[in-house]
N, C-alpha and C positions, 0 to 999 in steps of 0.2 A: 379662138379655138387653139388650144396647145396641139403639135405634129411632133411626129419622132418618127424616126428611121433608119432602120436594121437590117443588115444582110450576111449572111454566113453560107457555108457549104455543109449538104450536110452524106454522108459514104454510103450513098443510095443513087437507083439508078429512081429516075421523077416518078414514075408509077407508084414505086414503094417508096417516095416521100410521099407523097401525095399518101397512103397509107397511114404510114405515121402519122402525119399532120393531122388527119381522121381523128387518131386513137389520141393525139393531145389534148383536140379540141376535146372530146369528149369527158377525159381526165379532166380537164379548168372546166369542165359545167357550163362553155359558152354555147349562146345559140348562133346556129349557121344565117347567116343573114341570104348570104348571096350563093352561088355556086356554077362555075364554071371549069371547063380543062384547065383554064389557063389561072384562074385567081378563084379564091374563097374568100367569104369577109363575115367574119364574126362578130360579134359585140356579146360584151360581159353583161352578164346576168346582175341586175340590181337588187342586191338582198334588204338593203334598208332605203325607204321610202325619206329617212330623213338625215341622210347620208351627205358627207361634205364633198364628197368624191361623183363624178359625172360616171356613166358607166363608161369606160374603152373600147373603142370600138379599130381592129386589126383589121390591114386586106392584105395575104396572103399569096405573092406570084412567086411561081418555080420556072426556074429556066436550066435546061435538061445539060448535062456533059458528059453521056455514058454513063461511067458508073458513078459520077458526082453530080449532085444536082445542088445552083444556088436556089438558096432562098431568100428573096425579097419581105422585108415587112416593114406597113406602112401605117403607124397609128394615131389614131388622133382621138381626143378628146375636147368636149366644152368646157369653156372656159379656160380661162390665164392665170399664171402666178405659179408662184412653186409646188404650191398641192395639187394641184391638178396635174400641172407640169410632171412631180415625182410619182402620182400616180401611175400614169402612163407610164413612164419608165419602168416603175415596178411590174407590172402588166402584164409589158411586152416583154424585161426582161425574166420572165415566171414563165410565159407563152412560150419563151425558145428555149428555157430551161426544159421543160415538157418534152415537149419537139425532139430537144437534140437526146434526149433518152431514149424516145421510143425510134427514136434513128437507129440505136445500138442495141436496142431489145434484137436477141435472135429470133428468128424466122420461127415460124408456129412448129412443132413437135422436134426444134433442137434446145439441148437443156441450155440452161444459162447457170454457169459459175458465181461463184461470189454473193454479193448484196442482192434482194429481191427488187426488180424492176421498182416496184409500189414505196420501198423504201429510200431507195434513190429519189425517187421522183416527189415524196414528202421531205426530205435533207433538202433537195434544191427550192422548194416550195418557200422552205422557214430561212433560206439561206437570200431564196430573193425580197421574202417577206422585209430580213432585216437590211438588206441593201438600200429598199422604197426607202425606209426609215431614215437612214440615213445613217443608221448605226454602224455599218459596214462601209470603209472607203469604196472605189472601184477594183483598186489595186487589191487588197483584200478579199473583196466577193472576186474575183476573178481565180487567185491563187485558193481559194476555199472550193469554188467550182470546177476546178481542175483535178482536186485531189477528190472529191466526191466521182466524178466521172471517170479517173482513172483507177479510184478501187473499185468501180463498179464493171469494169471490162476485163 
C-alpha cells in the first residue's frame, strides 16, 4: 500500500475549514467515507472499472489555532510502484489545491474580485493534473500555484 503525507495551514478559524473542506470534497466528486469533529475520510470515486490507478483514499484532521487552523492529511492507496505512488500524490496534491481555494473563497454575499472561484479551482485542477504527470517539476507546480492563487486574491 503506497502512504503519503501533507500538512498546511489554512487563514480560517476550524469551523470554517471544516466548511471548506465540505465545499472541496464536494467539488473532487469524493465520497465521505467517515465523519467526525475531529477527522473526515474520503475516498475517490472510481470512474473506470479497468483502470490502472486504485481509487485514493484521504483522512482529513484539523487542529484549531484561532484564526489559523492546520491541516493534516493522510493518504494511502493500493498497491506499490510509481503509478500508484504518483497517483496519490496527484490526488492529494489536487485535494489541497481544492481546499486551499475554497479557504480564500469570500464569505457568502461578499463579492469576490478578480478570477471566478470555478476558474481557479479548474487552472489548479489541470496544473495538478500535469504535476501527477510528471510533466511539471515540484519547483515548477509550486511557482505556477503561487501565481494562480495570488491572481486570484
Amino acid at each position: 500500500m503506497s502512504r503519503r503525507k501533507d500538512e498546511f495551514f489554512v487563514e480560517l478559524p476550524k469551523a470554517e475549514a471544516l466548511d471548506a473542506c465540505k465545499n472541496a470534497i464536494a467539488q473532487i466528486g469524493w465520497r465521505i467515507m467517515e465523519e467526525s469533529p475531529e477527522c473526515i475520510t474520503i475516498k475517490e470515486v472510481a470512474i473506470q472499472s479497468t483502470s490502472y490507478n486504485w481509487p485514493a483514499k484521504i483522512g482529513i484532521t484539523m487542529e484549531s489555532g484561532g484564526s489559523r487552523t492546520k491541516v493534516f492529511l493522510k493518504g494511502s492507496v493500493f498497491g506499490f510502484g510509481p503509478i500508484q505512488s504518483g497517483h496519490l500524490k496527484g490526488q492529494m496534491g489536487r485535494f489541497r489545491n481544492l481546499l486551499e481555494v475554497a479557504a480564500k473563497q469570500p464569505a457568502q454575499g461578499e463579492s469576490s474580485p478578480g478570477n471566478a472561484p470555478s476558474s481557479i479551482g479548474k487552472e489548479l485542477e489541470n496544473l495538478a493534473e500535469l504535476h501527477s504527470k510528471g510533466i511539471l517539476s515540484d519547483e515548477e507546480f509550486a511557482k505556477a500555484k503561487d501565481k494562480i492563487l495570488s491572481a486570484g486574491s
